[in-house]
N, C-alpha and C positions, 0 to 999 in steps of 0.2 A: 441409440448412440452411434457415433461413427464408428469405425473400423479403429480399434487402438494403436496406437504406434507401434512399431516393430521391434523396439528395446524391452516392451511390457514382457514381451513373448519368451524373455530369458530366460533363465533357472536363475539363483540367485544362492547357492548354497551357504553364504556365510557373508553379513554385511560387515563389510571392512570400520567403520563402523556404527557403535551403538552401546546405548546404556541403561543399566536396570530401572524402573518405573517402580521402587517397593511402597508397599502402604507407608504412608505420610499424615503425618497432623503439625501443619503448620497454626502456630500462636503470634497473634499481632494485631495490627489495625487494617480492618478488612475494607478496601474500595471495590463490590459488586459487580458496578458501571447498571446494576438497575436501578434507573431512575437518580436520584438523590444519596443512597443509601449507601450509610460507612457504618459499617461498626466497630465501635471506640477499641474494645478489647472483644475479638473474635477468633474465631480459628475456620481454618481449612481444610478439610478432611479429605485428603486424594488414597483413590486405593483402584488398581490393575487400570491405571493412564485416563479413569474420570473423576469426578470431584463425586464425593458418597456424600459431603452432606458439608452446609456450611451454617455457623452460627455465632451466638454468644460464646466464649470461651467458658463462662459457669454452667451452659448449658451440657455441656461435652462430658462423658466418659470417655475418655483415650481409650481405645481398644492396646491389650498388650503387643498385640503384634504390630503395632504401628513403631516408625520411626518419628521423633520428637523432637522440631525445629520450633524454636523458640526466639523468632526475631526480635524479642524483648520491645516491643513496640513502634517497631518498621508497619511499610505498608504492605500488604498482601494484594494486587490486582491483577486484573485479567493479564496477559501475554497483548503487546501492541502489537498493529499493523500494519504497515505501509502498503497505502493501497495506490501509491504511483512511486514507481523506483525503475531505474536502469544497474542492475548489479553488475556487468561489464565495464560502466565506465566508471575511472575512479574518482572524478569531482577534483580532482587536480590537476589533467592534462588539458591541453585545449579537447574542445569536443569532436570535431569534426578530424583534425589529425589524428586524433585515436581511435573514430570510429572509421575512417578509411585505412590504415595502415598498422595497428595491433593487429600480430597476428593472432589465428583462433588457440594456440596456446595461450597468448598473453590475456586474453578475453578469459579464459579458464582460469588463470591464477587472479584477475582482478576481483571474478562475480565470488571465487573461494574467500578470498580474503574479504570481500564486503558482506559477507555472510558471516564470519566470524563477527564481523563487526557491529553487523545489525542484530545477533544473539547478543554479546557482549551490552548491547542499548536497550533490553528488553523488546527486540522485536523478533515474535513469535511467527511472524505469517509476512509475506512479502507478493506483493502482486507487478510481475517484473512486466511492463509495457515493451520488452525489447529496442525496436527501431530491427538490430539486425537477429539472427536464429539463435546467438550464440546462451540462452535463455530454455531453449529448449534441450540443451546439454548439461545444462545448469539444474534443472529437472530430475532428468533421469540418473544422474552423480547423486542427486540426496532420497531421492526413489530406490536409489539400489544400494544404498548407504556406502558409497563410495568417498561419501564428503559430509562432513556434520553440516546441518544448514537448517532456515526455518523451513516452513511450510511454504511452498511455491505454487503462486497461480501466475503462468506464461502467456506470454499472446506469441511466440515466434516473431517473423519479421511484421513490422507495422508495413500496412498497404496505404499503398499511396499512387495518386493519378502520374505516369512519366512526368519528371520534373516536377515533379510538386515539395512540398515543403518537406526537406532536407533529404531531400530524393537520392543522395549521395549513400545513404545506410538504411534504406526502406528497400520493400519492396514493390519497386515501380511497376504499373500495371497501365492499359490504354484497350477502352471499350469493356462492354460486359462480359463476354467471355470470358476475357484475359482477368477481370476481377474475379471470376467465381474460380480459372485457376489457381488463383494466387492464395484464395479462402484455403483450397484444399490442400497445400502445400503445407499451410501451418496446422491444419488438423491432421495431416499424412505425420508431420513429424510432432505430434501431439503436445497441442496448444490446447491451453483451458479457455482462452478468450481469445476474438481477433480486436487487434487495434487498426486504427482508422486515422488520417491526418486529413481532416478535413477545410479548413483553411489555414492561409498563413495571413498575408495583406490581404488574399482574394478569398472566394470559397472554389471548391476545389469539389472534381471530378461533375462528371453530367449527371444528369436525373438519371439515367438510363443505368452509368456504371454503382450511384450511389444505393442505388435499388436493390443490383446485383449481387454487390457483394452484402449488405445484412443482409438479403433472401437466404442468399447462399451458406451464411454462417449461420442462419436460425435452423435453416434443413438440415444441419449438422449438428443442432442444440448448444453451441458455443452462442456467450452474448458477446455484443459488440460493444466499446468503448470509443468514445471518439474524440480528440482534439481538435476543441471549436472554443474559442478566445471569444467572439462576440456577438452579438442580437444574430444577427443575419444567419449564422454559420449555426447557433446553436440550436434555433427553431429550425433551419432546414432538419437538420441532422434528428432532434427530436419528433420530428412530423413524420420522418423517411421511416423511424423506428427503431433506432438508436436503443442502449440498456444503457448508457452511462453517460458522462459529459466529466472531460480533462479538461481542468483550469477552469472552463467558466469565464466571466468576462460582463461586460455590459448585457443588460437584458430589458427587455420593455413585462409591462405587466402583463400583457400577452402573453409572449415567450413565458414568464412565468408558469403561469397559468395551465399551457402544454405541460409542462414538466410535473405541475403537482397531478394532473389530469391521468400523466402516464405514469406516476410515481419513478419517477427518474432523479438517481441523485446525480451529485456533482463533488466531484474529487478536487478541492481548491490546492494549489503548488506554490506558497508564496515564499517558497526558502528561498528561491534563488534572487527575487527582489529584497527579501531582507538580511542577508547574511551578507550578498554585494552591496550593500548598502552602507555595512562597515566599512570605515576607510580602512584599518589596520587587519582585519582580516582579508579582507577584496586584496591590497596592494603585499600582501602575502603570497597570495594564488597568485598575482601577475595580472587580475582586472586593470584595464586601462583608467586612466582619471577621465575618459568622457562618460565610461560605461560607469561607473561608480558615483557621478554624479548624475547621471541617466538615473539610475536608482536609488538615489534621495529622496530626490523630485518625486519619484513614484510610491515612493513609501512615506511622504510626507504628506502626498495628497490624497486623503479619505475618501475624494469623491469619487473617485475613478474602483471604486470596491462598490457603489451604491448598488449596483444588481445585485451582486452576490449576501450586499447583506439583506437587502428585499426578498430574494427568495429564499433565504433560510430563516425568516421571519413570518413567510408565505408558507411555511413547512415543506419548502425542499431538503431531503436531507443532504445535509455536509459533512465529508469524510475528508478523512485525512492523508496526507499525500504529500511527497517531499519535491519529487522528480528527483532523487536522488542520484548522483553521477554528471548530473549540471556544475558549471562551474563554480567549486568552493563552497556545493553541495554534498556533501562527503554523510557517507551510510548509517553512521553515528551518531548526528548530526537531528534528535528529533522535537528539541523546545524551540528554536527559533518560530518554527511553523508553527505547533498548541500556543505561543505566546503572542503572536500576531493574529490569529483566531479568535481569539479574545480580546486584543486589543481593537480591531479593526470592526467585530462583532459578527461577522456568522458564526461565532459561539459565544453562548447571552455567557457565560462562567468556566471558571477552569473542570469544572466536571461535566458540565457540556463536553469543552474541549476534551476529556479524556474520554467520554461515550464517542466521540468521531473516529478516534482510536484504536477502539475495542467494539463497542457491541453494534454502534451503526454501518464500521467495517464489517463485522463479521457479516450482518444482512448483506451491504455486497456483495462481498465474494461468496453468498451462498452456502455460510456457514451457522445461519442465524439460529440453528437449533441447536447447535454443540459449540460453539465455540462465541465469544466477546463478552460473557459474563460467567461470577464465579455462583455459578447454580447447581444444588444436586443434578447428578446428569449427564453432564456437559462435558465434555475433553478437559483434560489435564493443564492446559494452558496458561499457565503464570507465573509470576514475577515479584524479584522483593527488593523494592524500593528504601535505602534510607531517609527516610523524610516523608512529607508529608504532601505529595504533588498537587491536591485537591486546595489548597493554602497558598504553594509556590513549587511552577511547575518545575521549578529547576533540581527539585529534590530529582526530579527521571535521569539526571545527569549521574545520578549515582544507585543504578542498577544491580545488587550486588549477585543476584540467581534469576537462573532464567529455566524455566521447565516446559519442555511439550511433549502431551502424552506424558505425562510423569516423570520422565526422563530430565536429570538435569543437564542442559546444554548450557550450559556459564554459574 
């Protein structure tokens, strides 16, 4: 593993803060997210921040020492995660004015507060893509419990070819040297992942530089994620040797085909086309009326999703991912995306939709053995829903407990 960042190295004598993990037996209706599987009246058995055992609620002896939550027939599920977010921006300003001119204070009070926000929606785990470093501050604040937050996977700044797509808040780079600098800049200030902007209209950087930097980021054990919209961009980038694919886009059965071949998923982002799609929320934020009818059109037309539901048909898998901090994409903000999932179909059901969430997330981000289902074992990680989100997702709009590691954060 690389050389660790230089905030690891601190003493930490007392996390400003933190809260207790005590043995728990929650009672209710249990969503697993393995497979199909609900149980009607269940319980939860968490004890020192993992799950000791889950089942029938007849089945159960309460141990005395437990504490006894009784959501009188709420849902009991995994902890969600957003596995494409920008916690910096807040989805209210324009983009690019805040990404040039916030300063690193106001980045600080944004990604805090959208972290309250994403605990508050039951999201457990957040995989912040950056654009700029202010991410890897955001890190080490809930690493040293300086700030309650989920669990964070970073990439530091996205790399990107000079002038390339929105080159203005990346980190611009030109030739292969200069890319495997740029790798080690976000691993020096410890990055879990490097992200990648690999087209916008064009495809972006040379063989040469695109080589460079995943060489460069696998010799350091971080995976790559890339931002590739379509055929062209997403096989290069898949062939080059790519771990991930942002947004997705048009694809030929080919391109498929790589992708199940390397088991490569894809992180679909459809908030920002269906929430600007609203007229009365869009002309809230201040979306223009060409751009809100730009995205009618695009949320009206099924066909222009045809790849994405082919390859998760073809068994790519599909996770879940807001791009949150896009405009009048706001951190809280997490049924618009599971509802067009399913509507649209790369999720055949809403409990598809909620395994994109939880347990096919958690395989992403490398947490597939402790964390996206509620299995003896497993981290402490979850949530209680009023309602019944496997029925109608919008019950997730009412999140009332949020727990990681046992600890209740909301």
């Amino acid at each position: 593993m690389p050389e660790p960042a230089a905030w690891k190295y601190e003493k930490i004598t007392k996390k400003m803060f933190d809260a207790p993990a005590p043995e728990r037996v929650f009672y209710g209706r249990v969503i697993t997210a393995v497979g199909n599987e609900v149980i009607e009246d269940g319980f939860v058995h968490i004890k020192d921040g993992k799950i000791a055992a889950v089942g029938k609620r007849a089945d159960l002896i309460a141990p005395a020492s437990a504490e006894i939550i009784d959501t009188l027939g709420k849902t009991i599920m995994p902890g969600m995660m957003n596995s494409h977010a920008h916690l910096s921006w807040d989805g209210i300003h324009e983009l690019s004015w805040q990404s040039m001119h916030d300063k690193p204070e106001m980045r600080a009070y944004k990604a805090a507060g959208n972290m309250i926000k994403s605990l508050r929606a039951g999201i457990t785990l957040v995989r912040d893509l950056g654009v700029h470093d202010a991410n890897l501050f955001t890190k080490q604040a809930v690493a040293q419990g300086i700030f309650p937050g989920p669990r964070l996977l970073v990439s530091g700044e996205s790399i990107i070819q000079t002038g390339g797509h929105t080159y203005w808040v990346c980190r611009e780079a030109s030739g292969a040297d200069e890319m495997r600098r740029a790798v080690r800049e976000q691993v020096r200030g410890g990055a879990d992942l490097i992200k990648i902007m690999a087209c916008h209209d064009t495809l972006e950087f040379t063989d040469e530089e695109l080589h460079a930097v995943i060489d460069e980021a696998h010799r350091n054990k971080l995976p790559v994620t890339a931002h590739a919209t379509y055929d062209a961009c997403i096989r290069r980038v898949a062939e080059a040797g790519v771990d991930c694919i942002e947004h997705g886009g048009s694809m030929s059965d080919e391109t498929i085909q790589i992708l199940i071949d390397r088991k490569l998923p894809i992180v679909t982002t459809f908030s920002a086309l269906v929430i600007q799609a609203n007229e009365d929320i869009a002309r809230a934020f201040g979306i223009p009326e060409w751009k809100i009818e730009e995205r009618k059109k695009a949320v009206a037309d099924k066909s222009r999703f045809d790849g994405l539901v082919r390859a998760s048909k073809a068994g790519v898998p599909i996770v879940f991912g807001t791009d949150a901090g896009s405009p009048a994409v706001e951190h809280d903000r997490i049924v618009p995306e599971l509802g067009f999932m399913v509507e649209v179909g790369v999720c055949r059901d809403n409990l598809d939709a909620l395994r994109s969430i939880t347990a096919r997330a958690a395989v992403l981000n490398g947490f597939g053995d402790s964390l996206g289902t509620l299995e003896a074992g497993k981290l402490a990680d979850l949530i209680v829903v009023d309602g019944n989100p496997d029925e109608d997702l919008t019950a997730l709009e009412r999140v009332e407990m949020t727990f990681i590691d046992g600890k209740r954060m909301h």
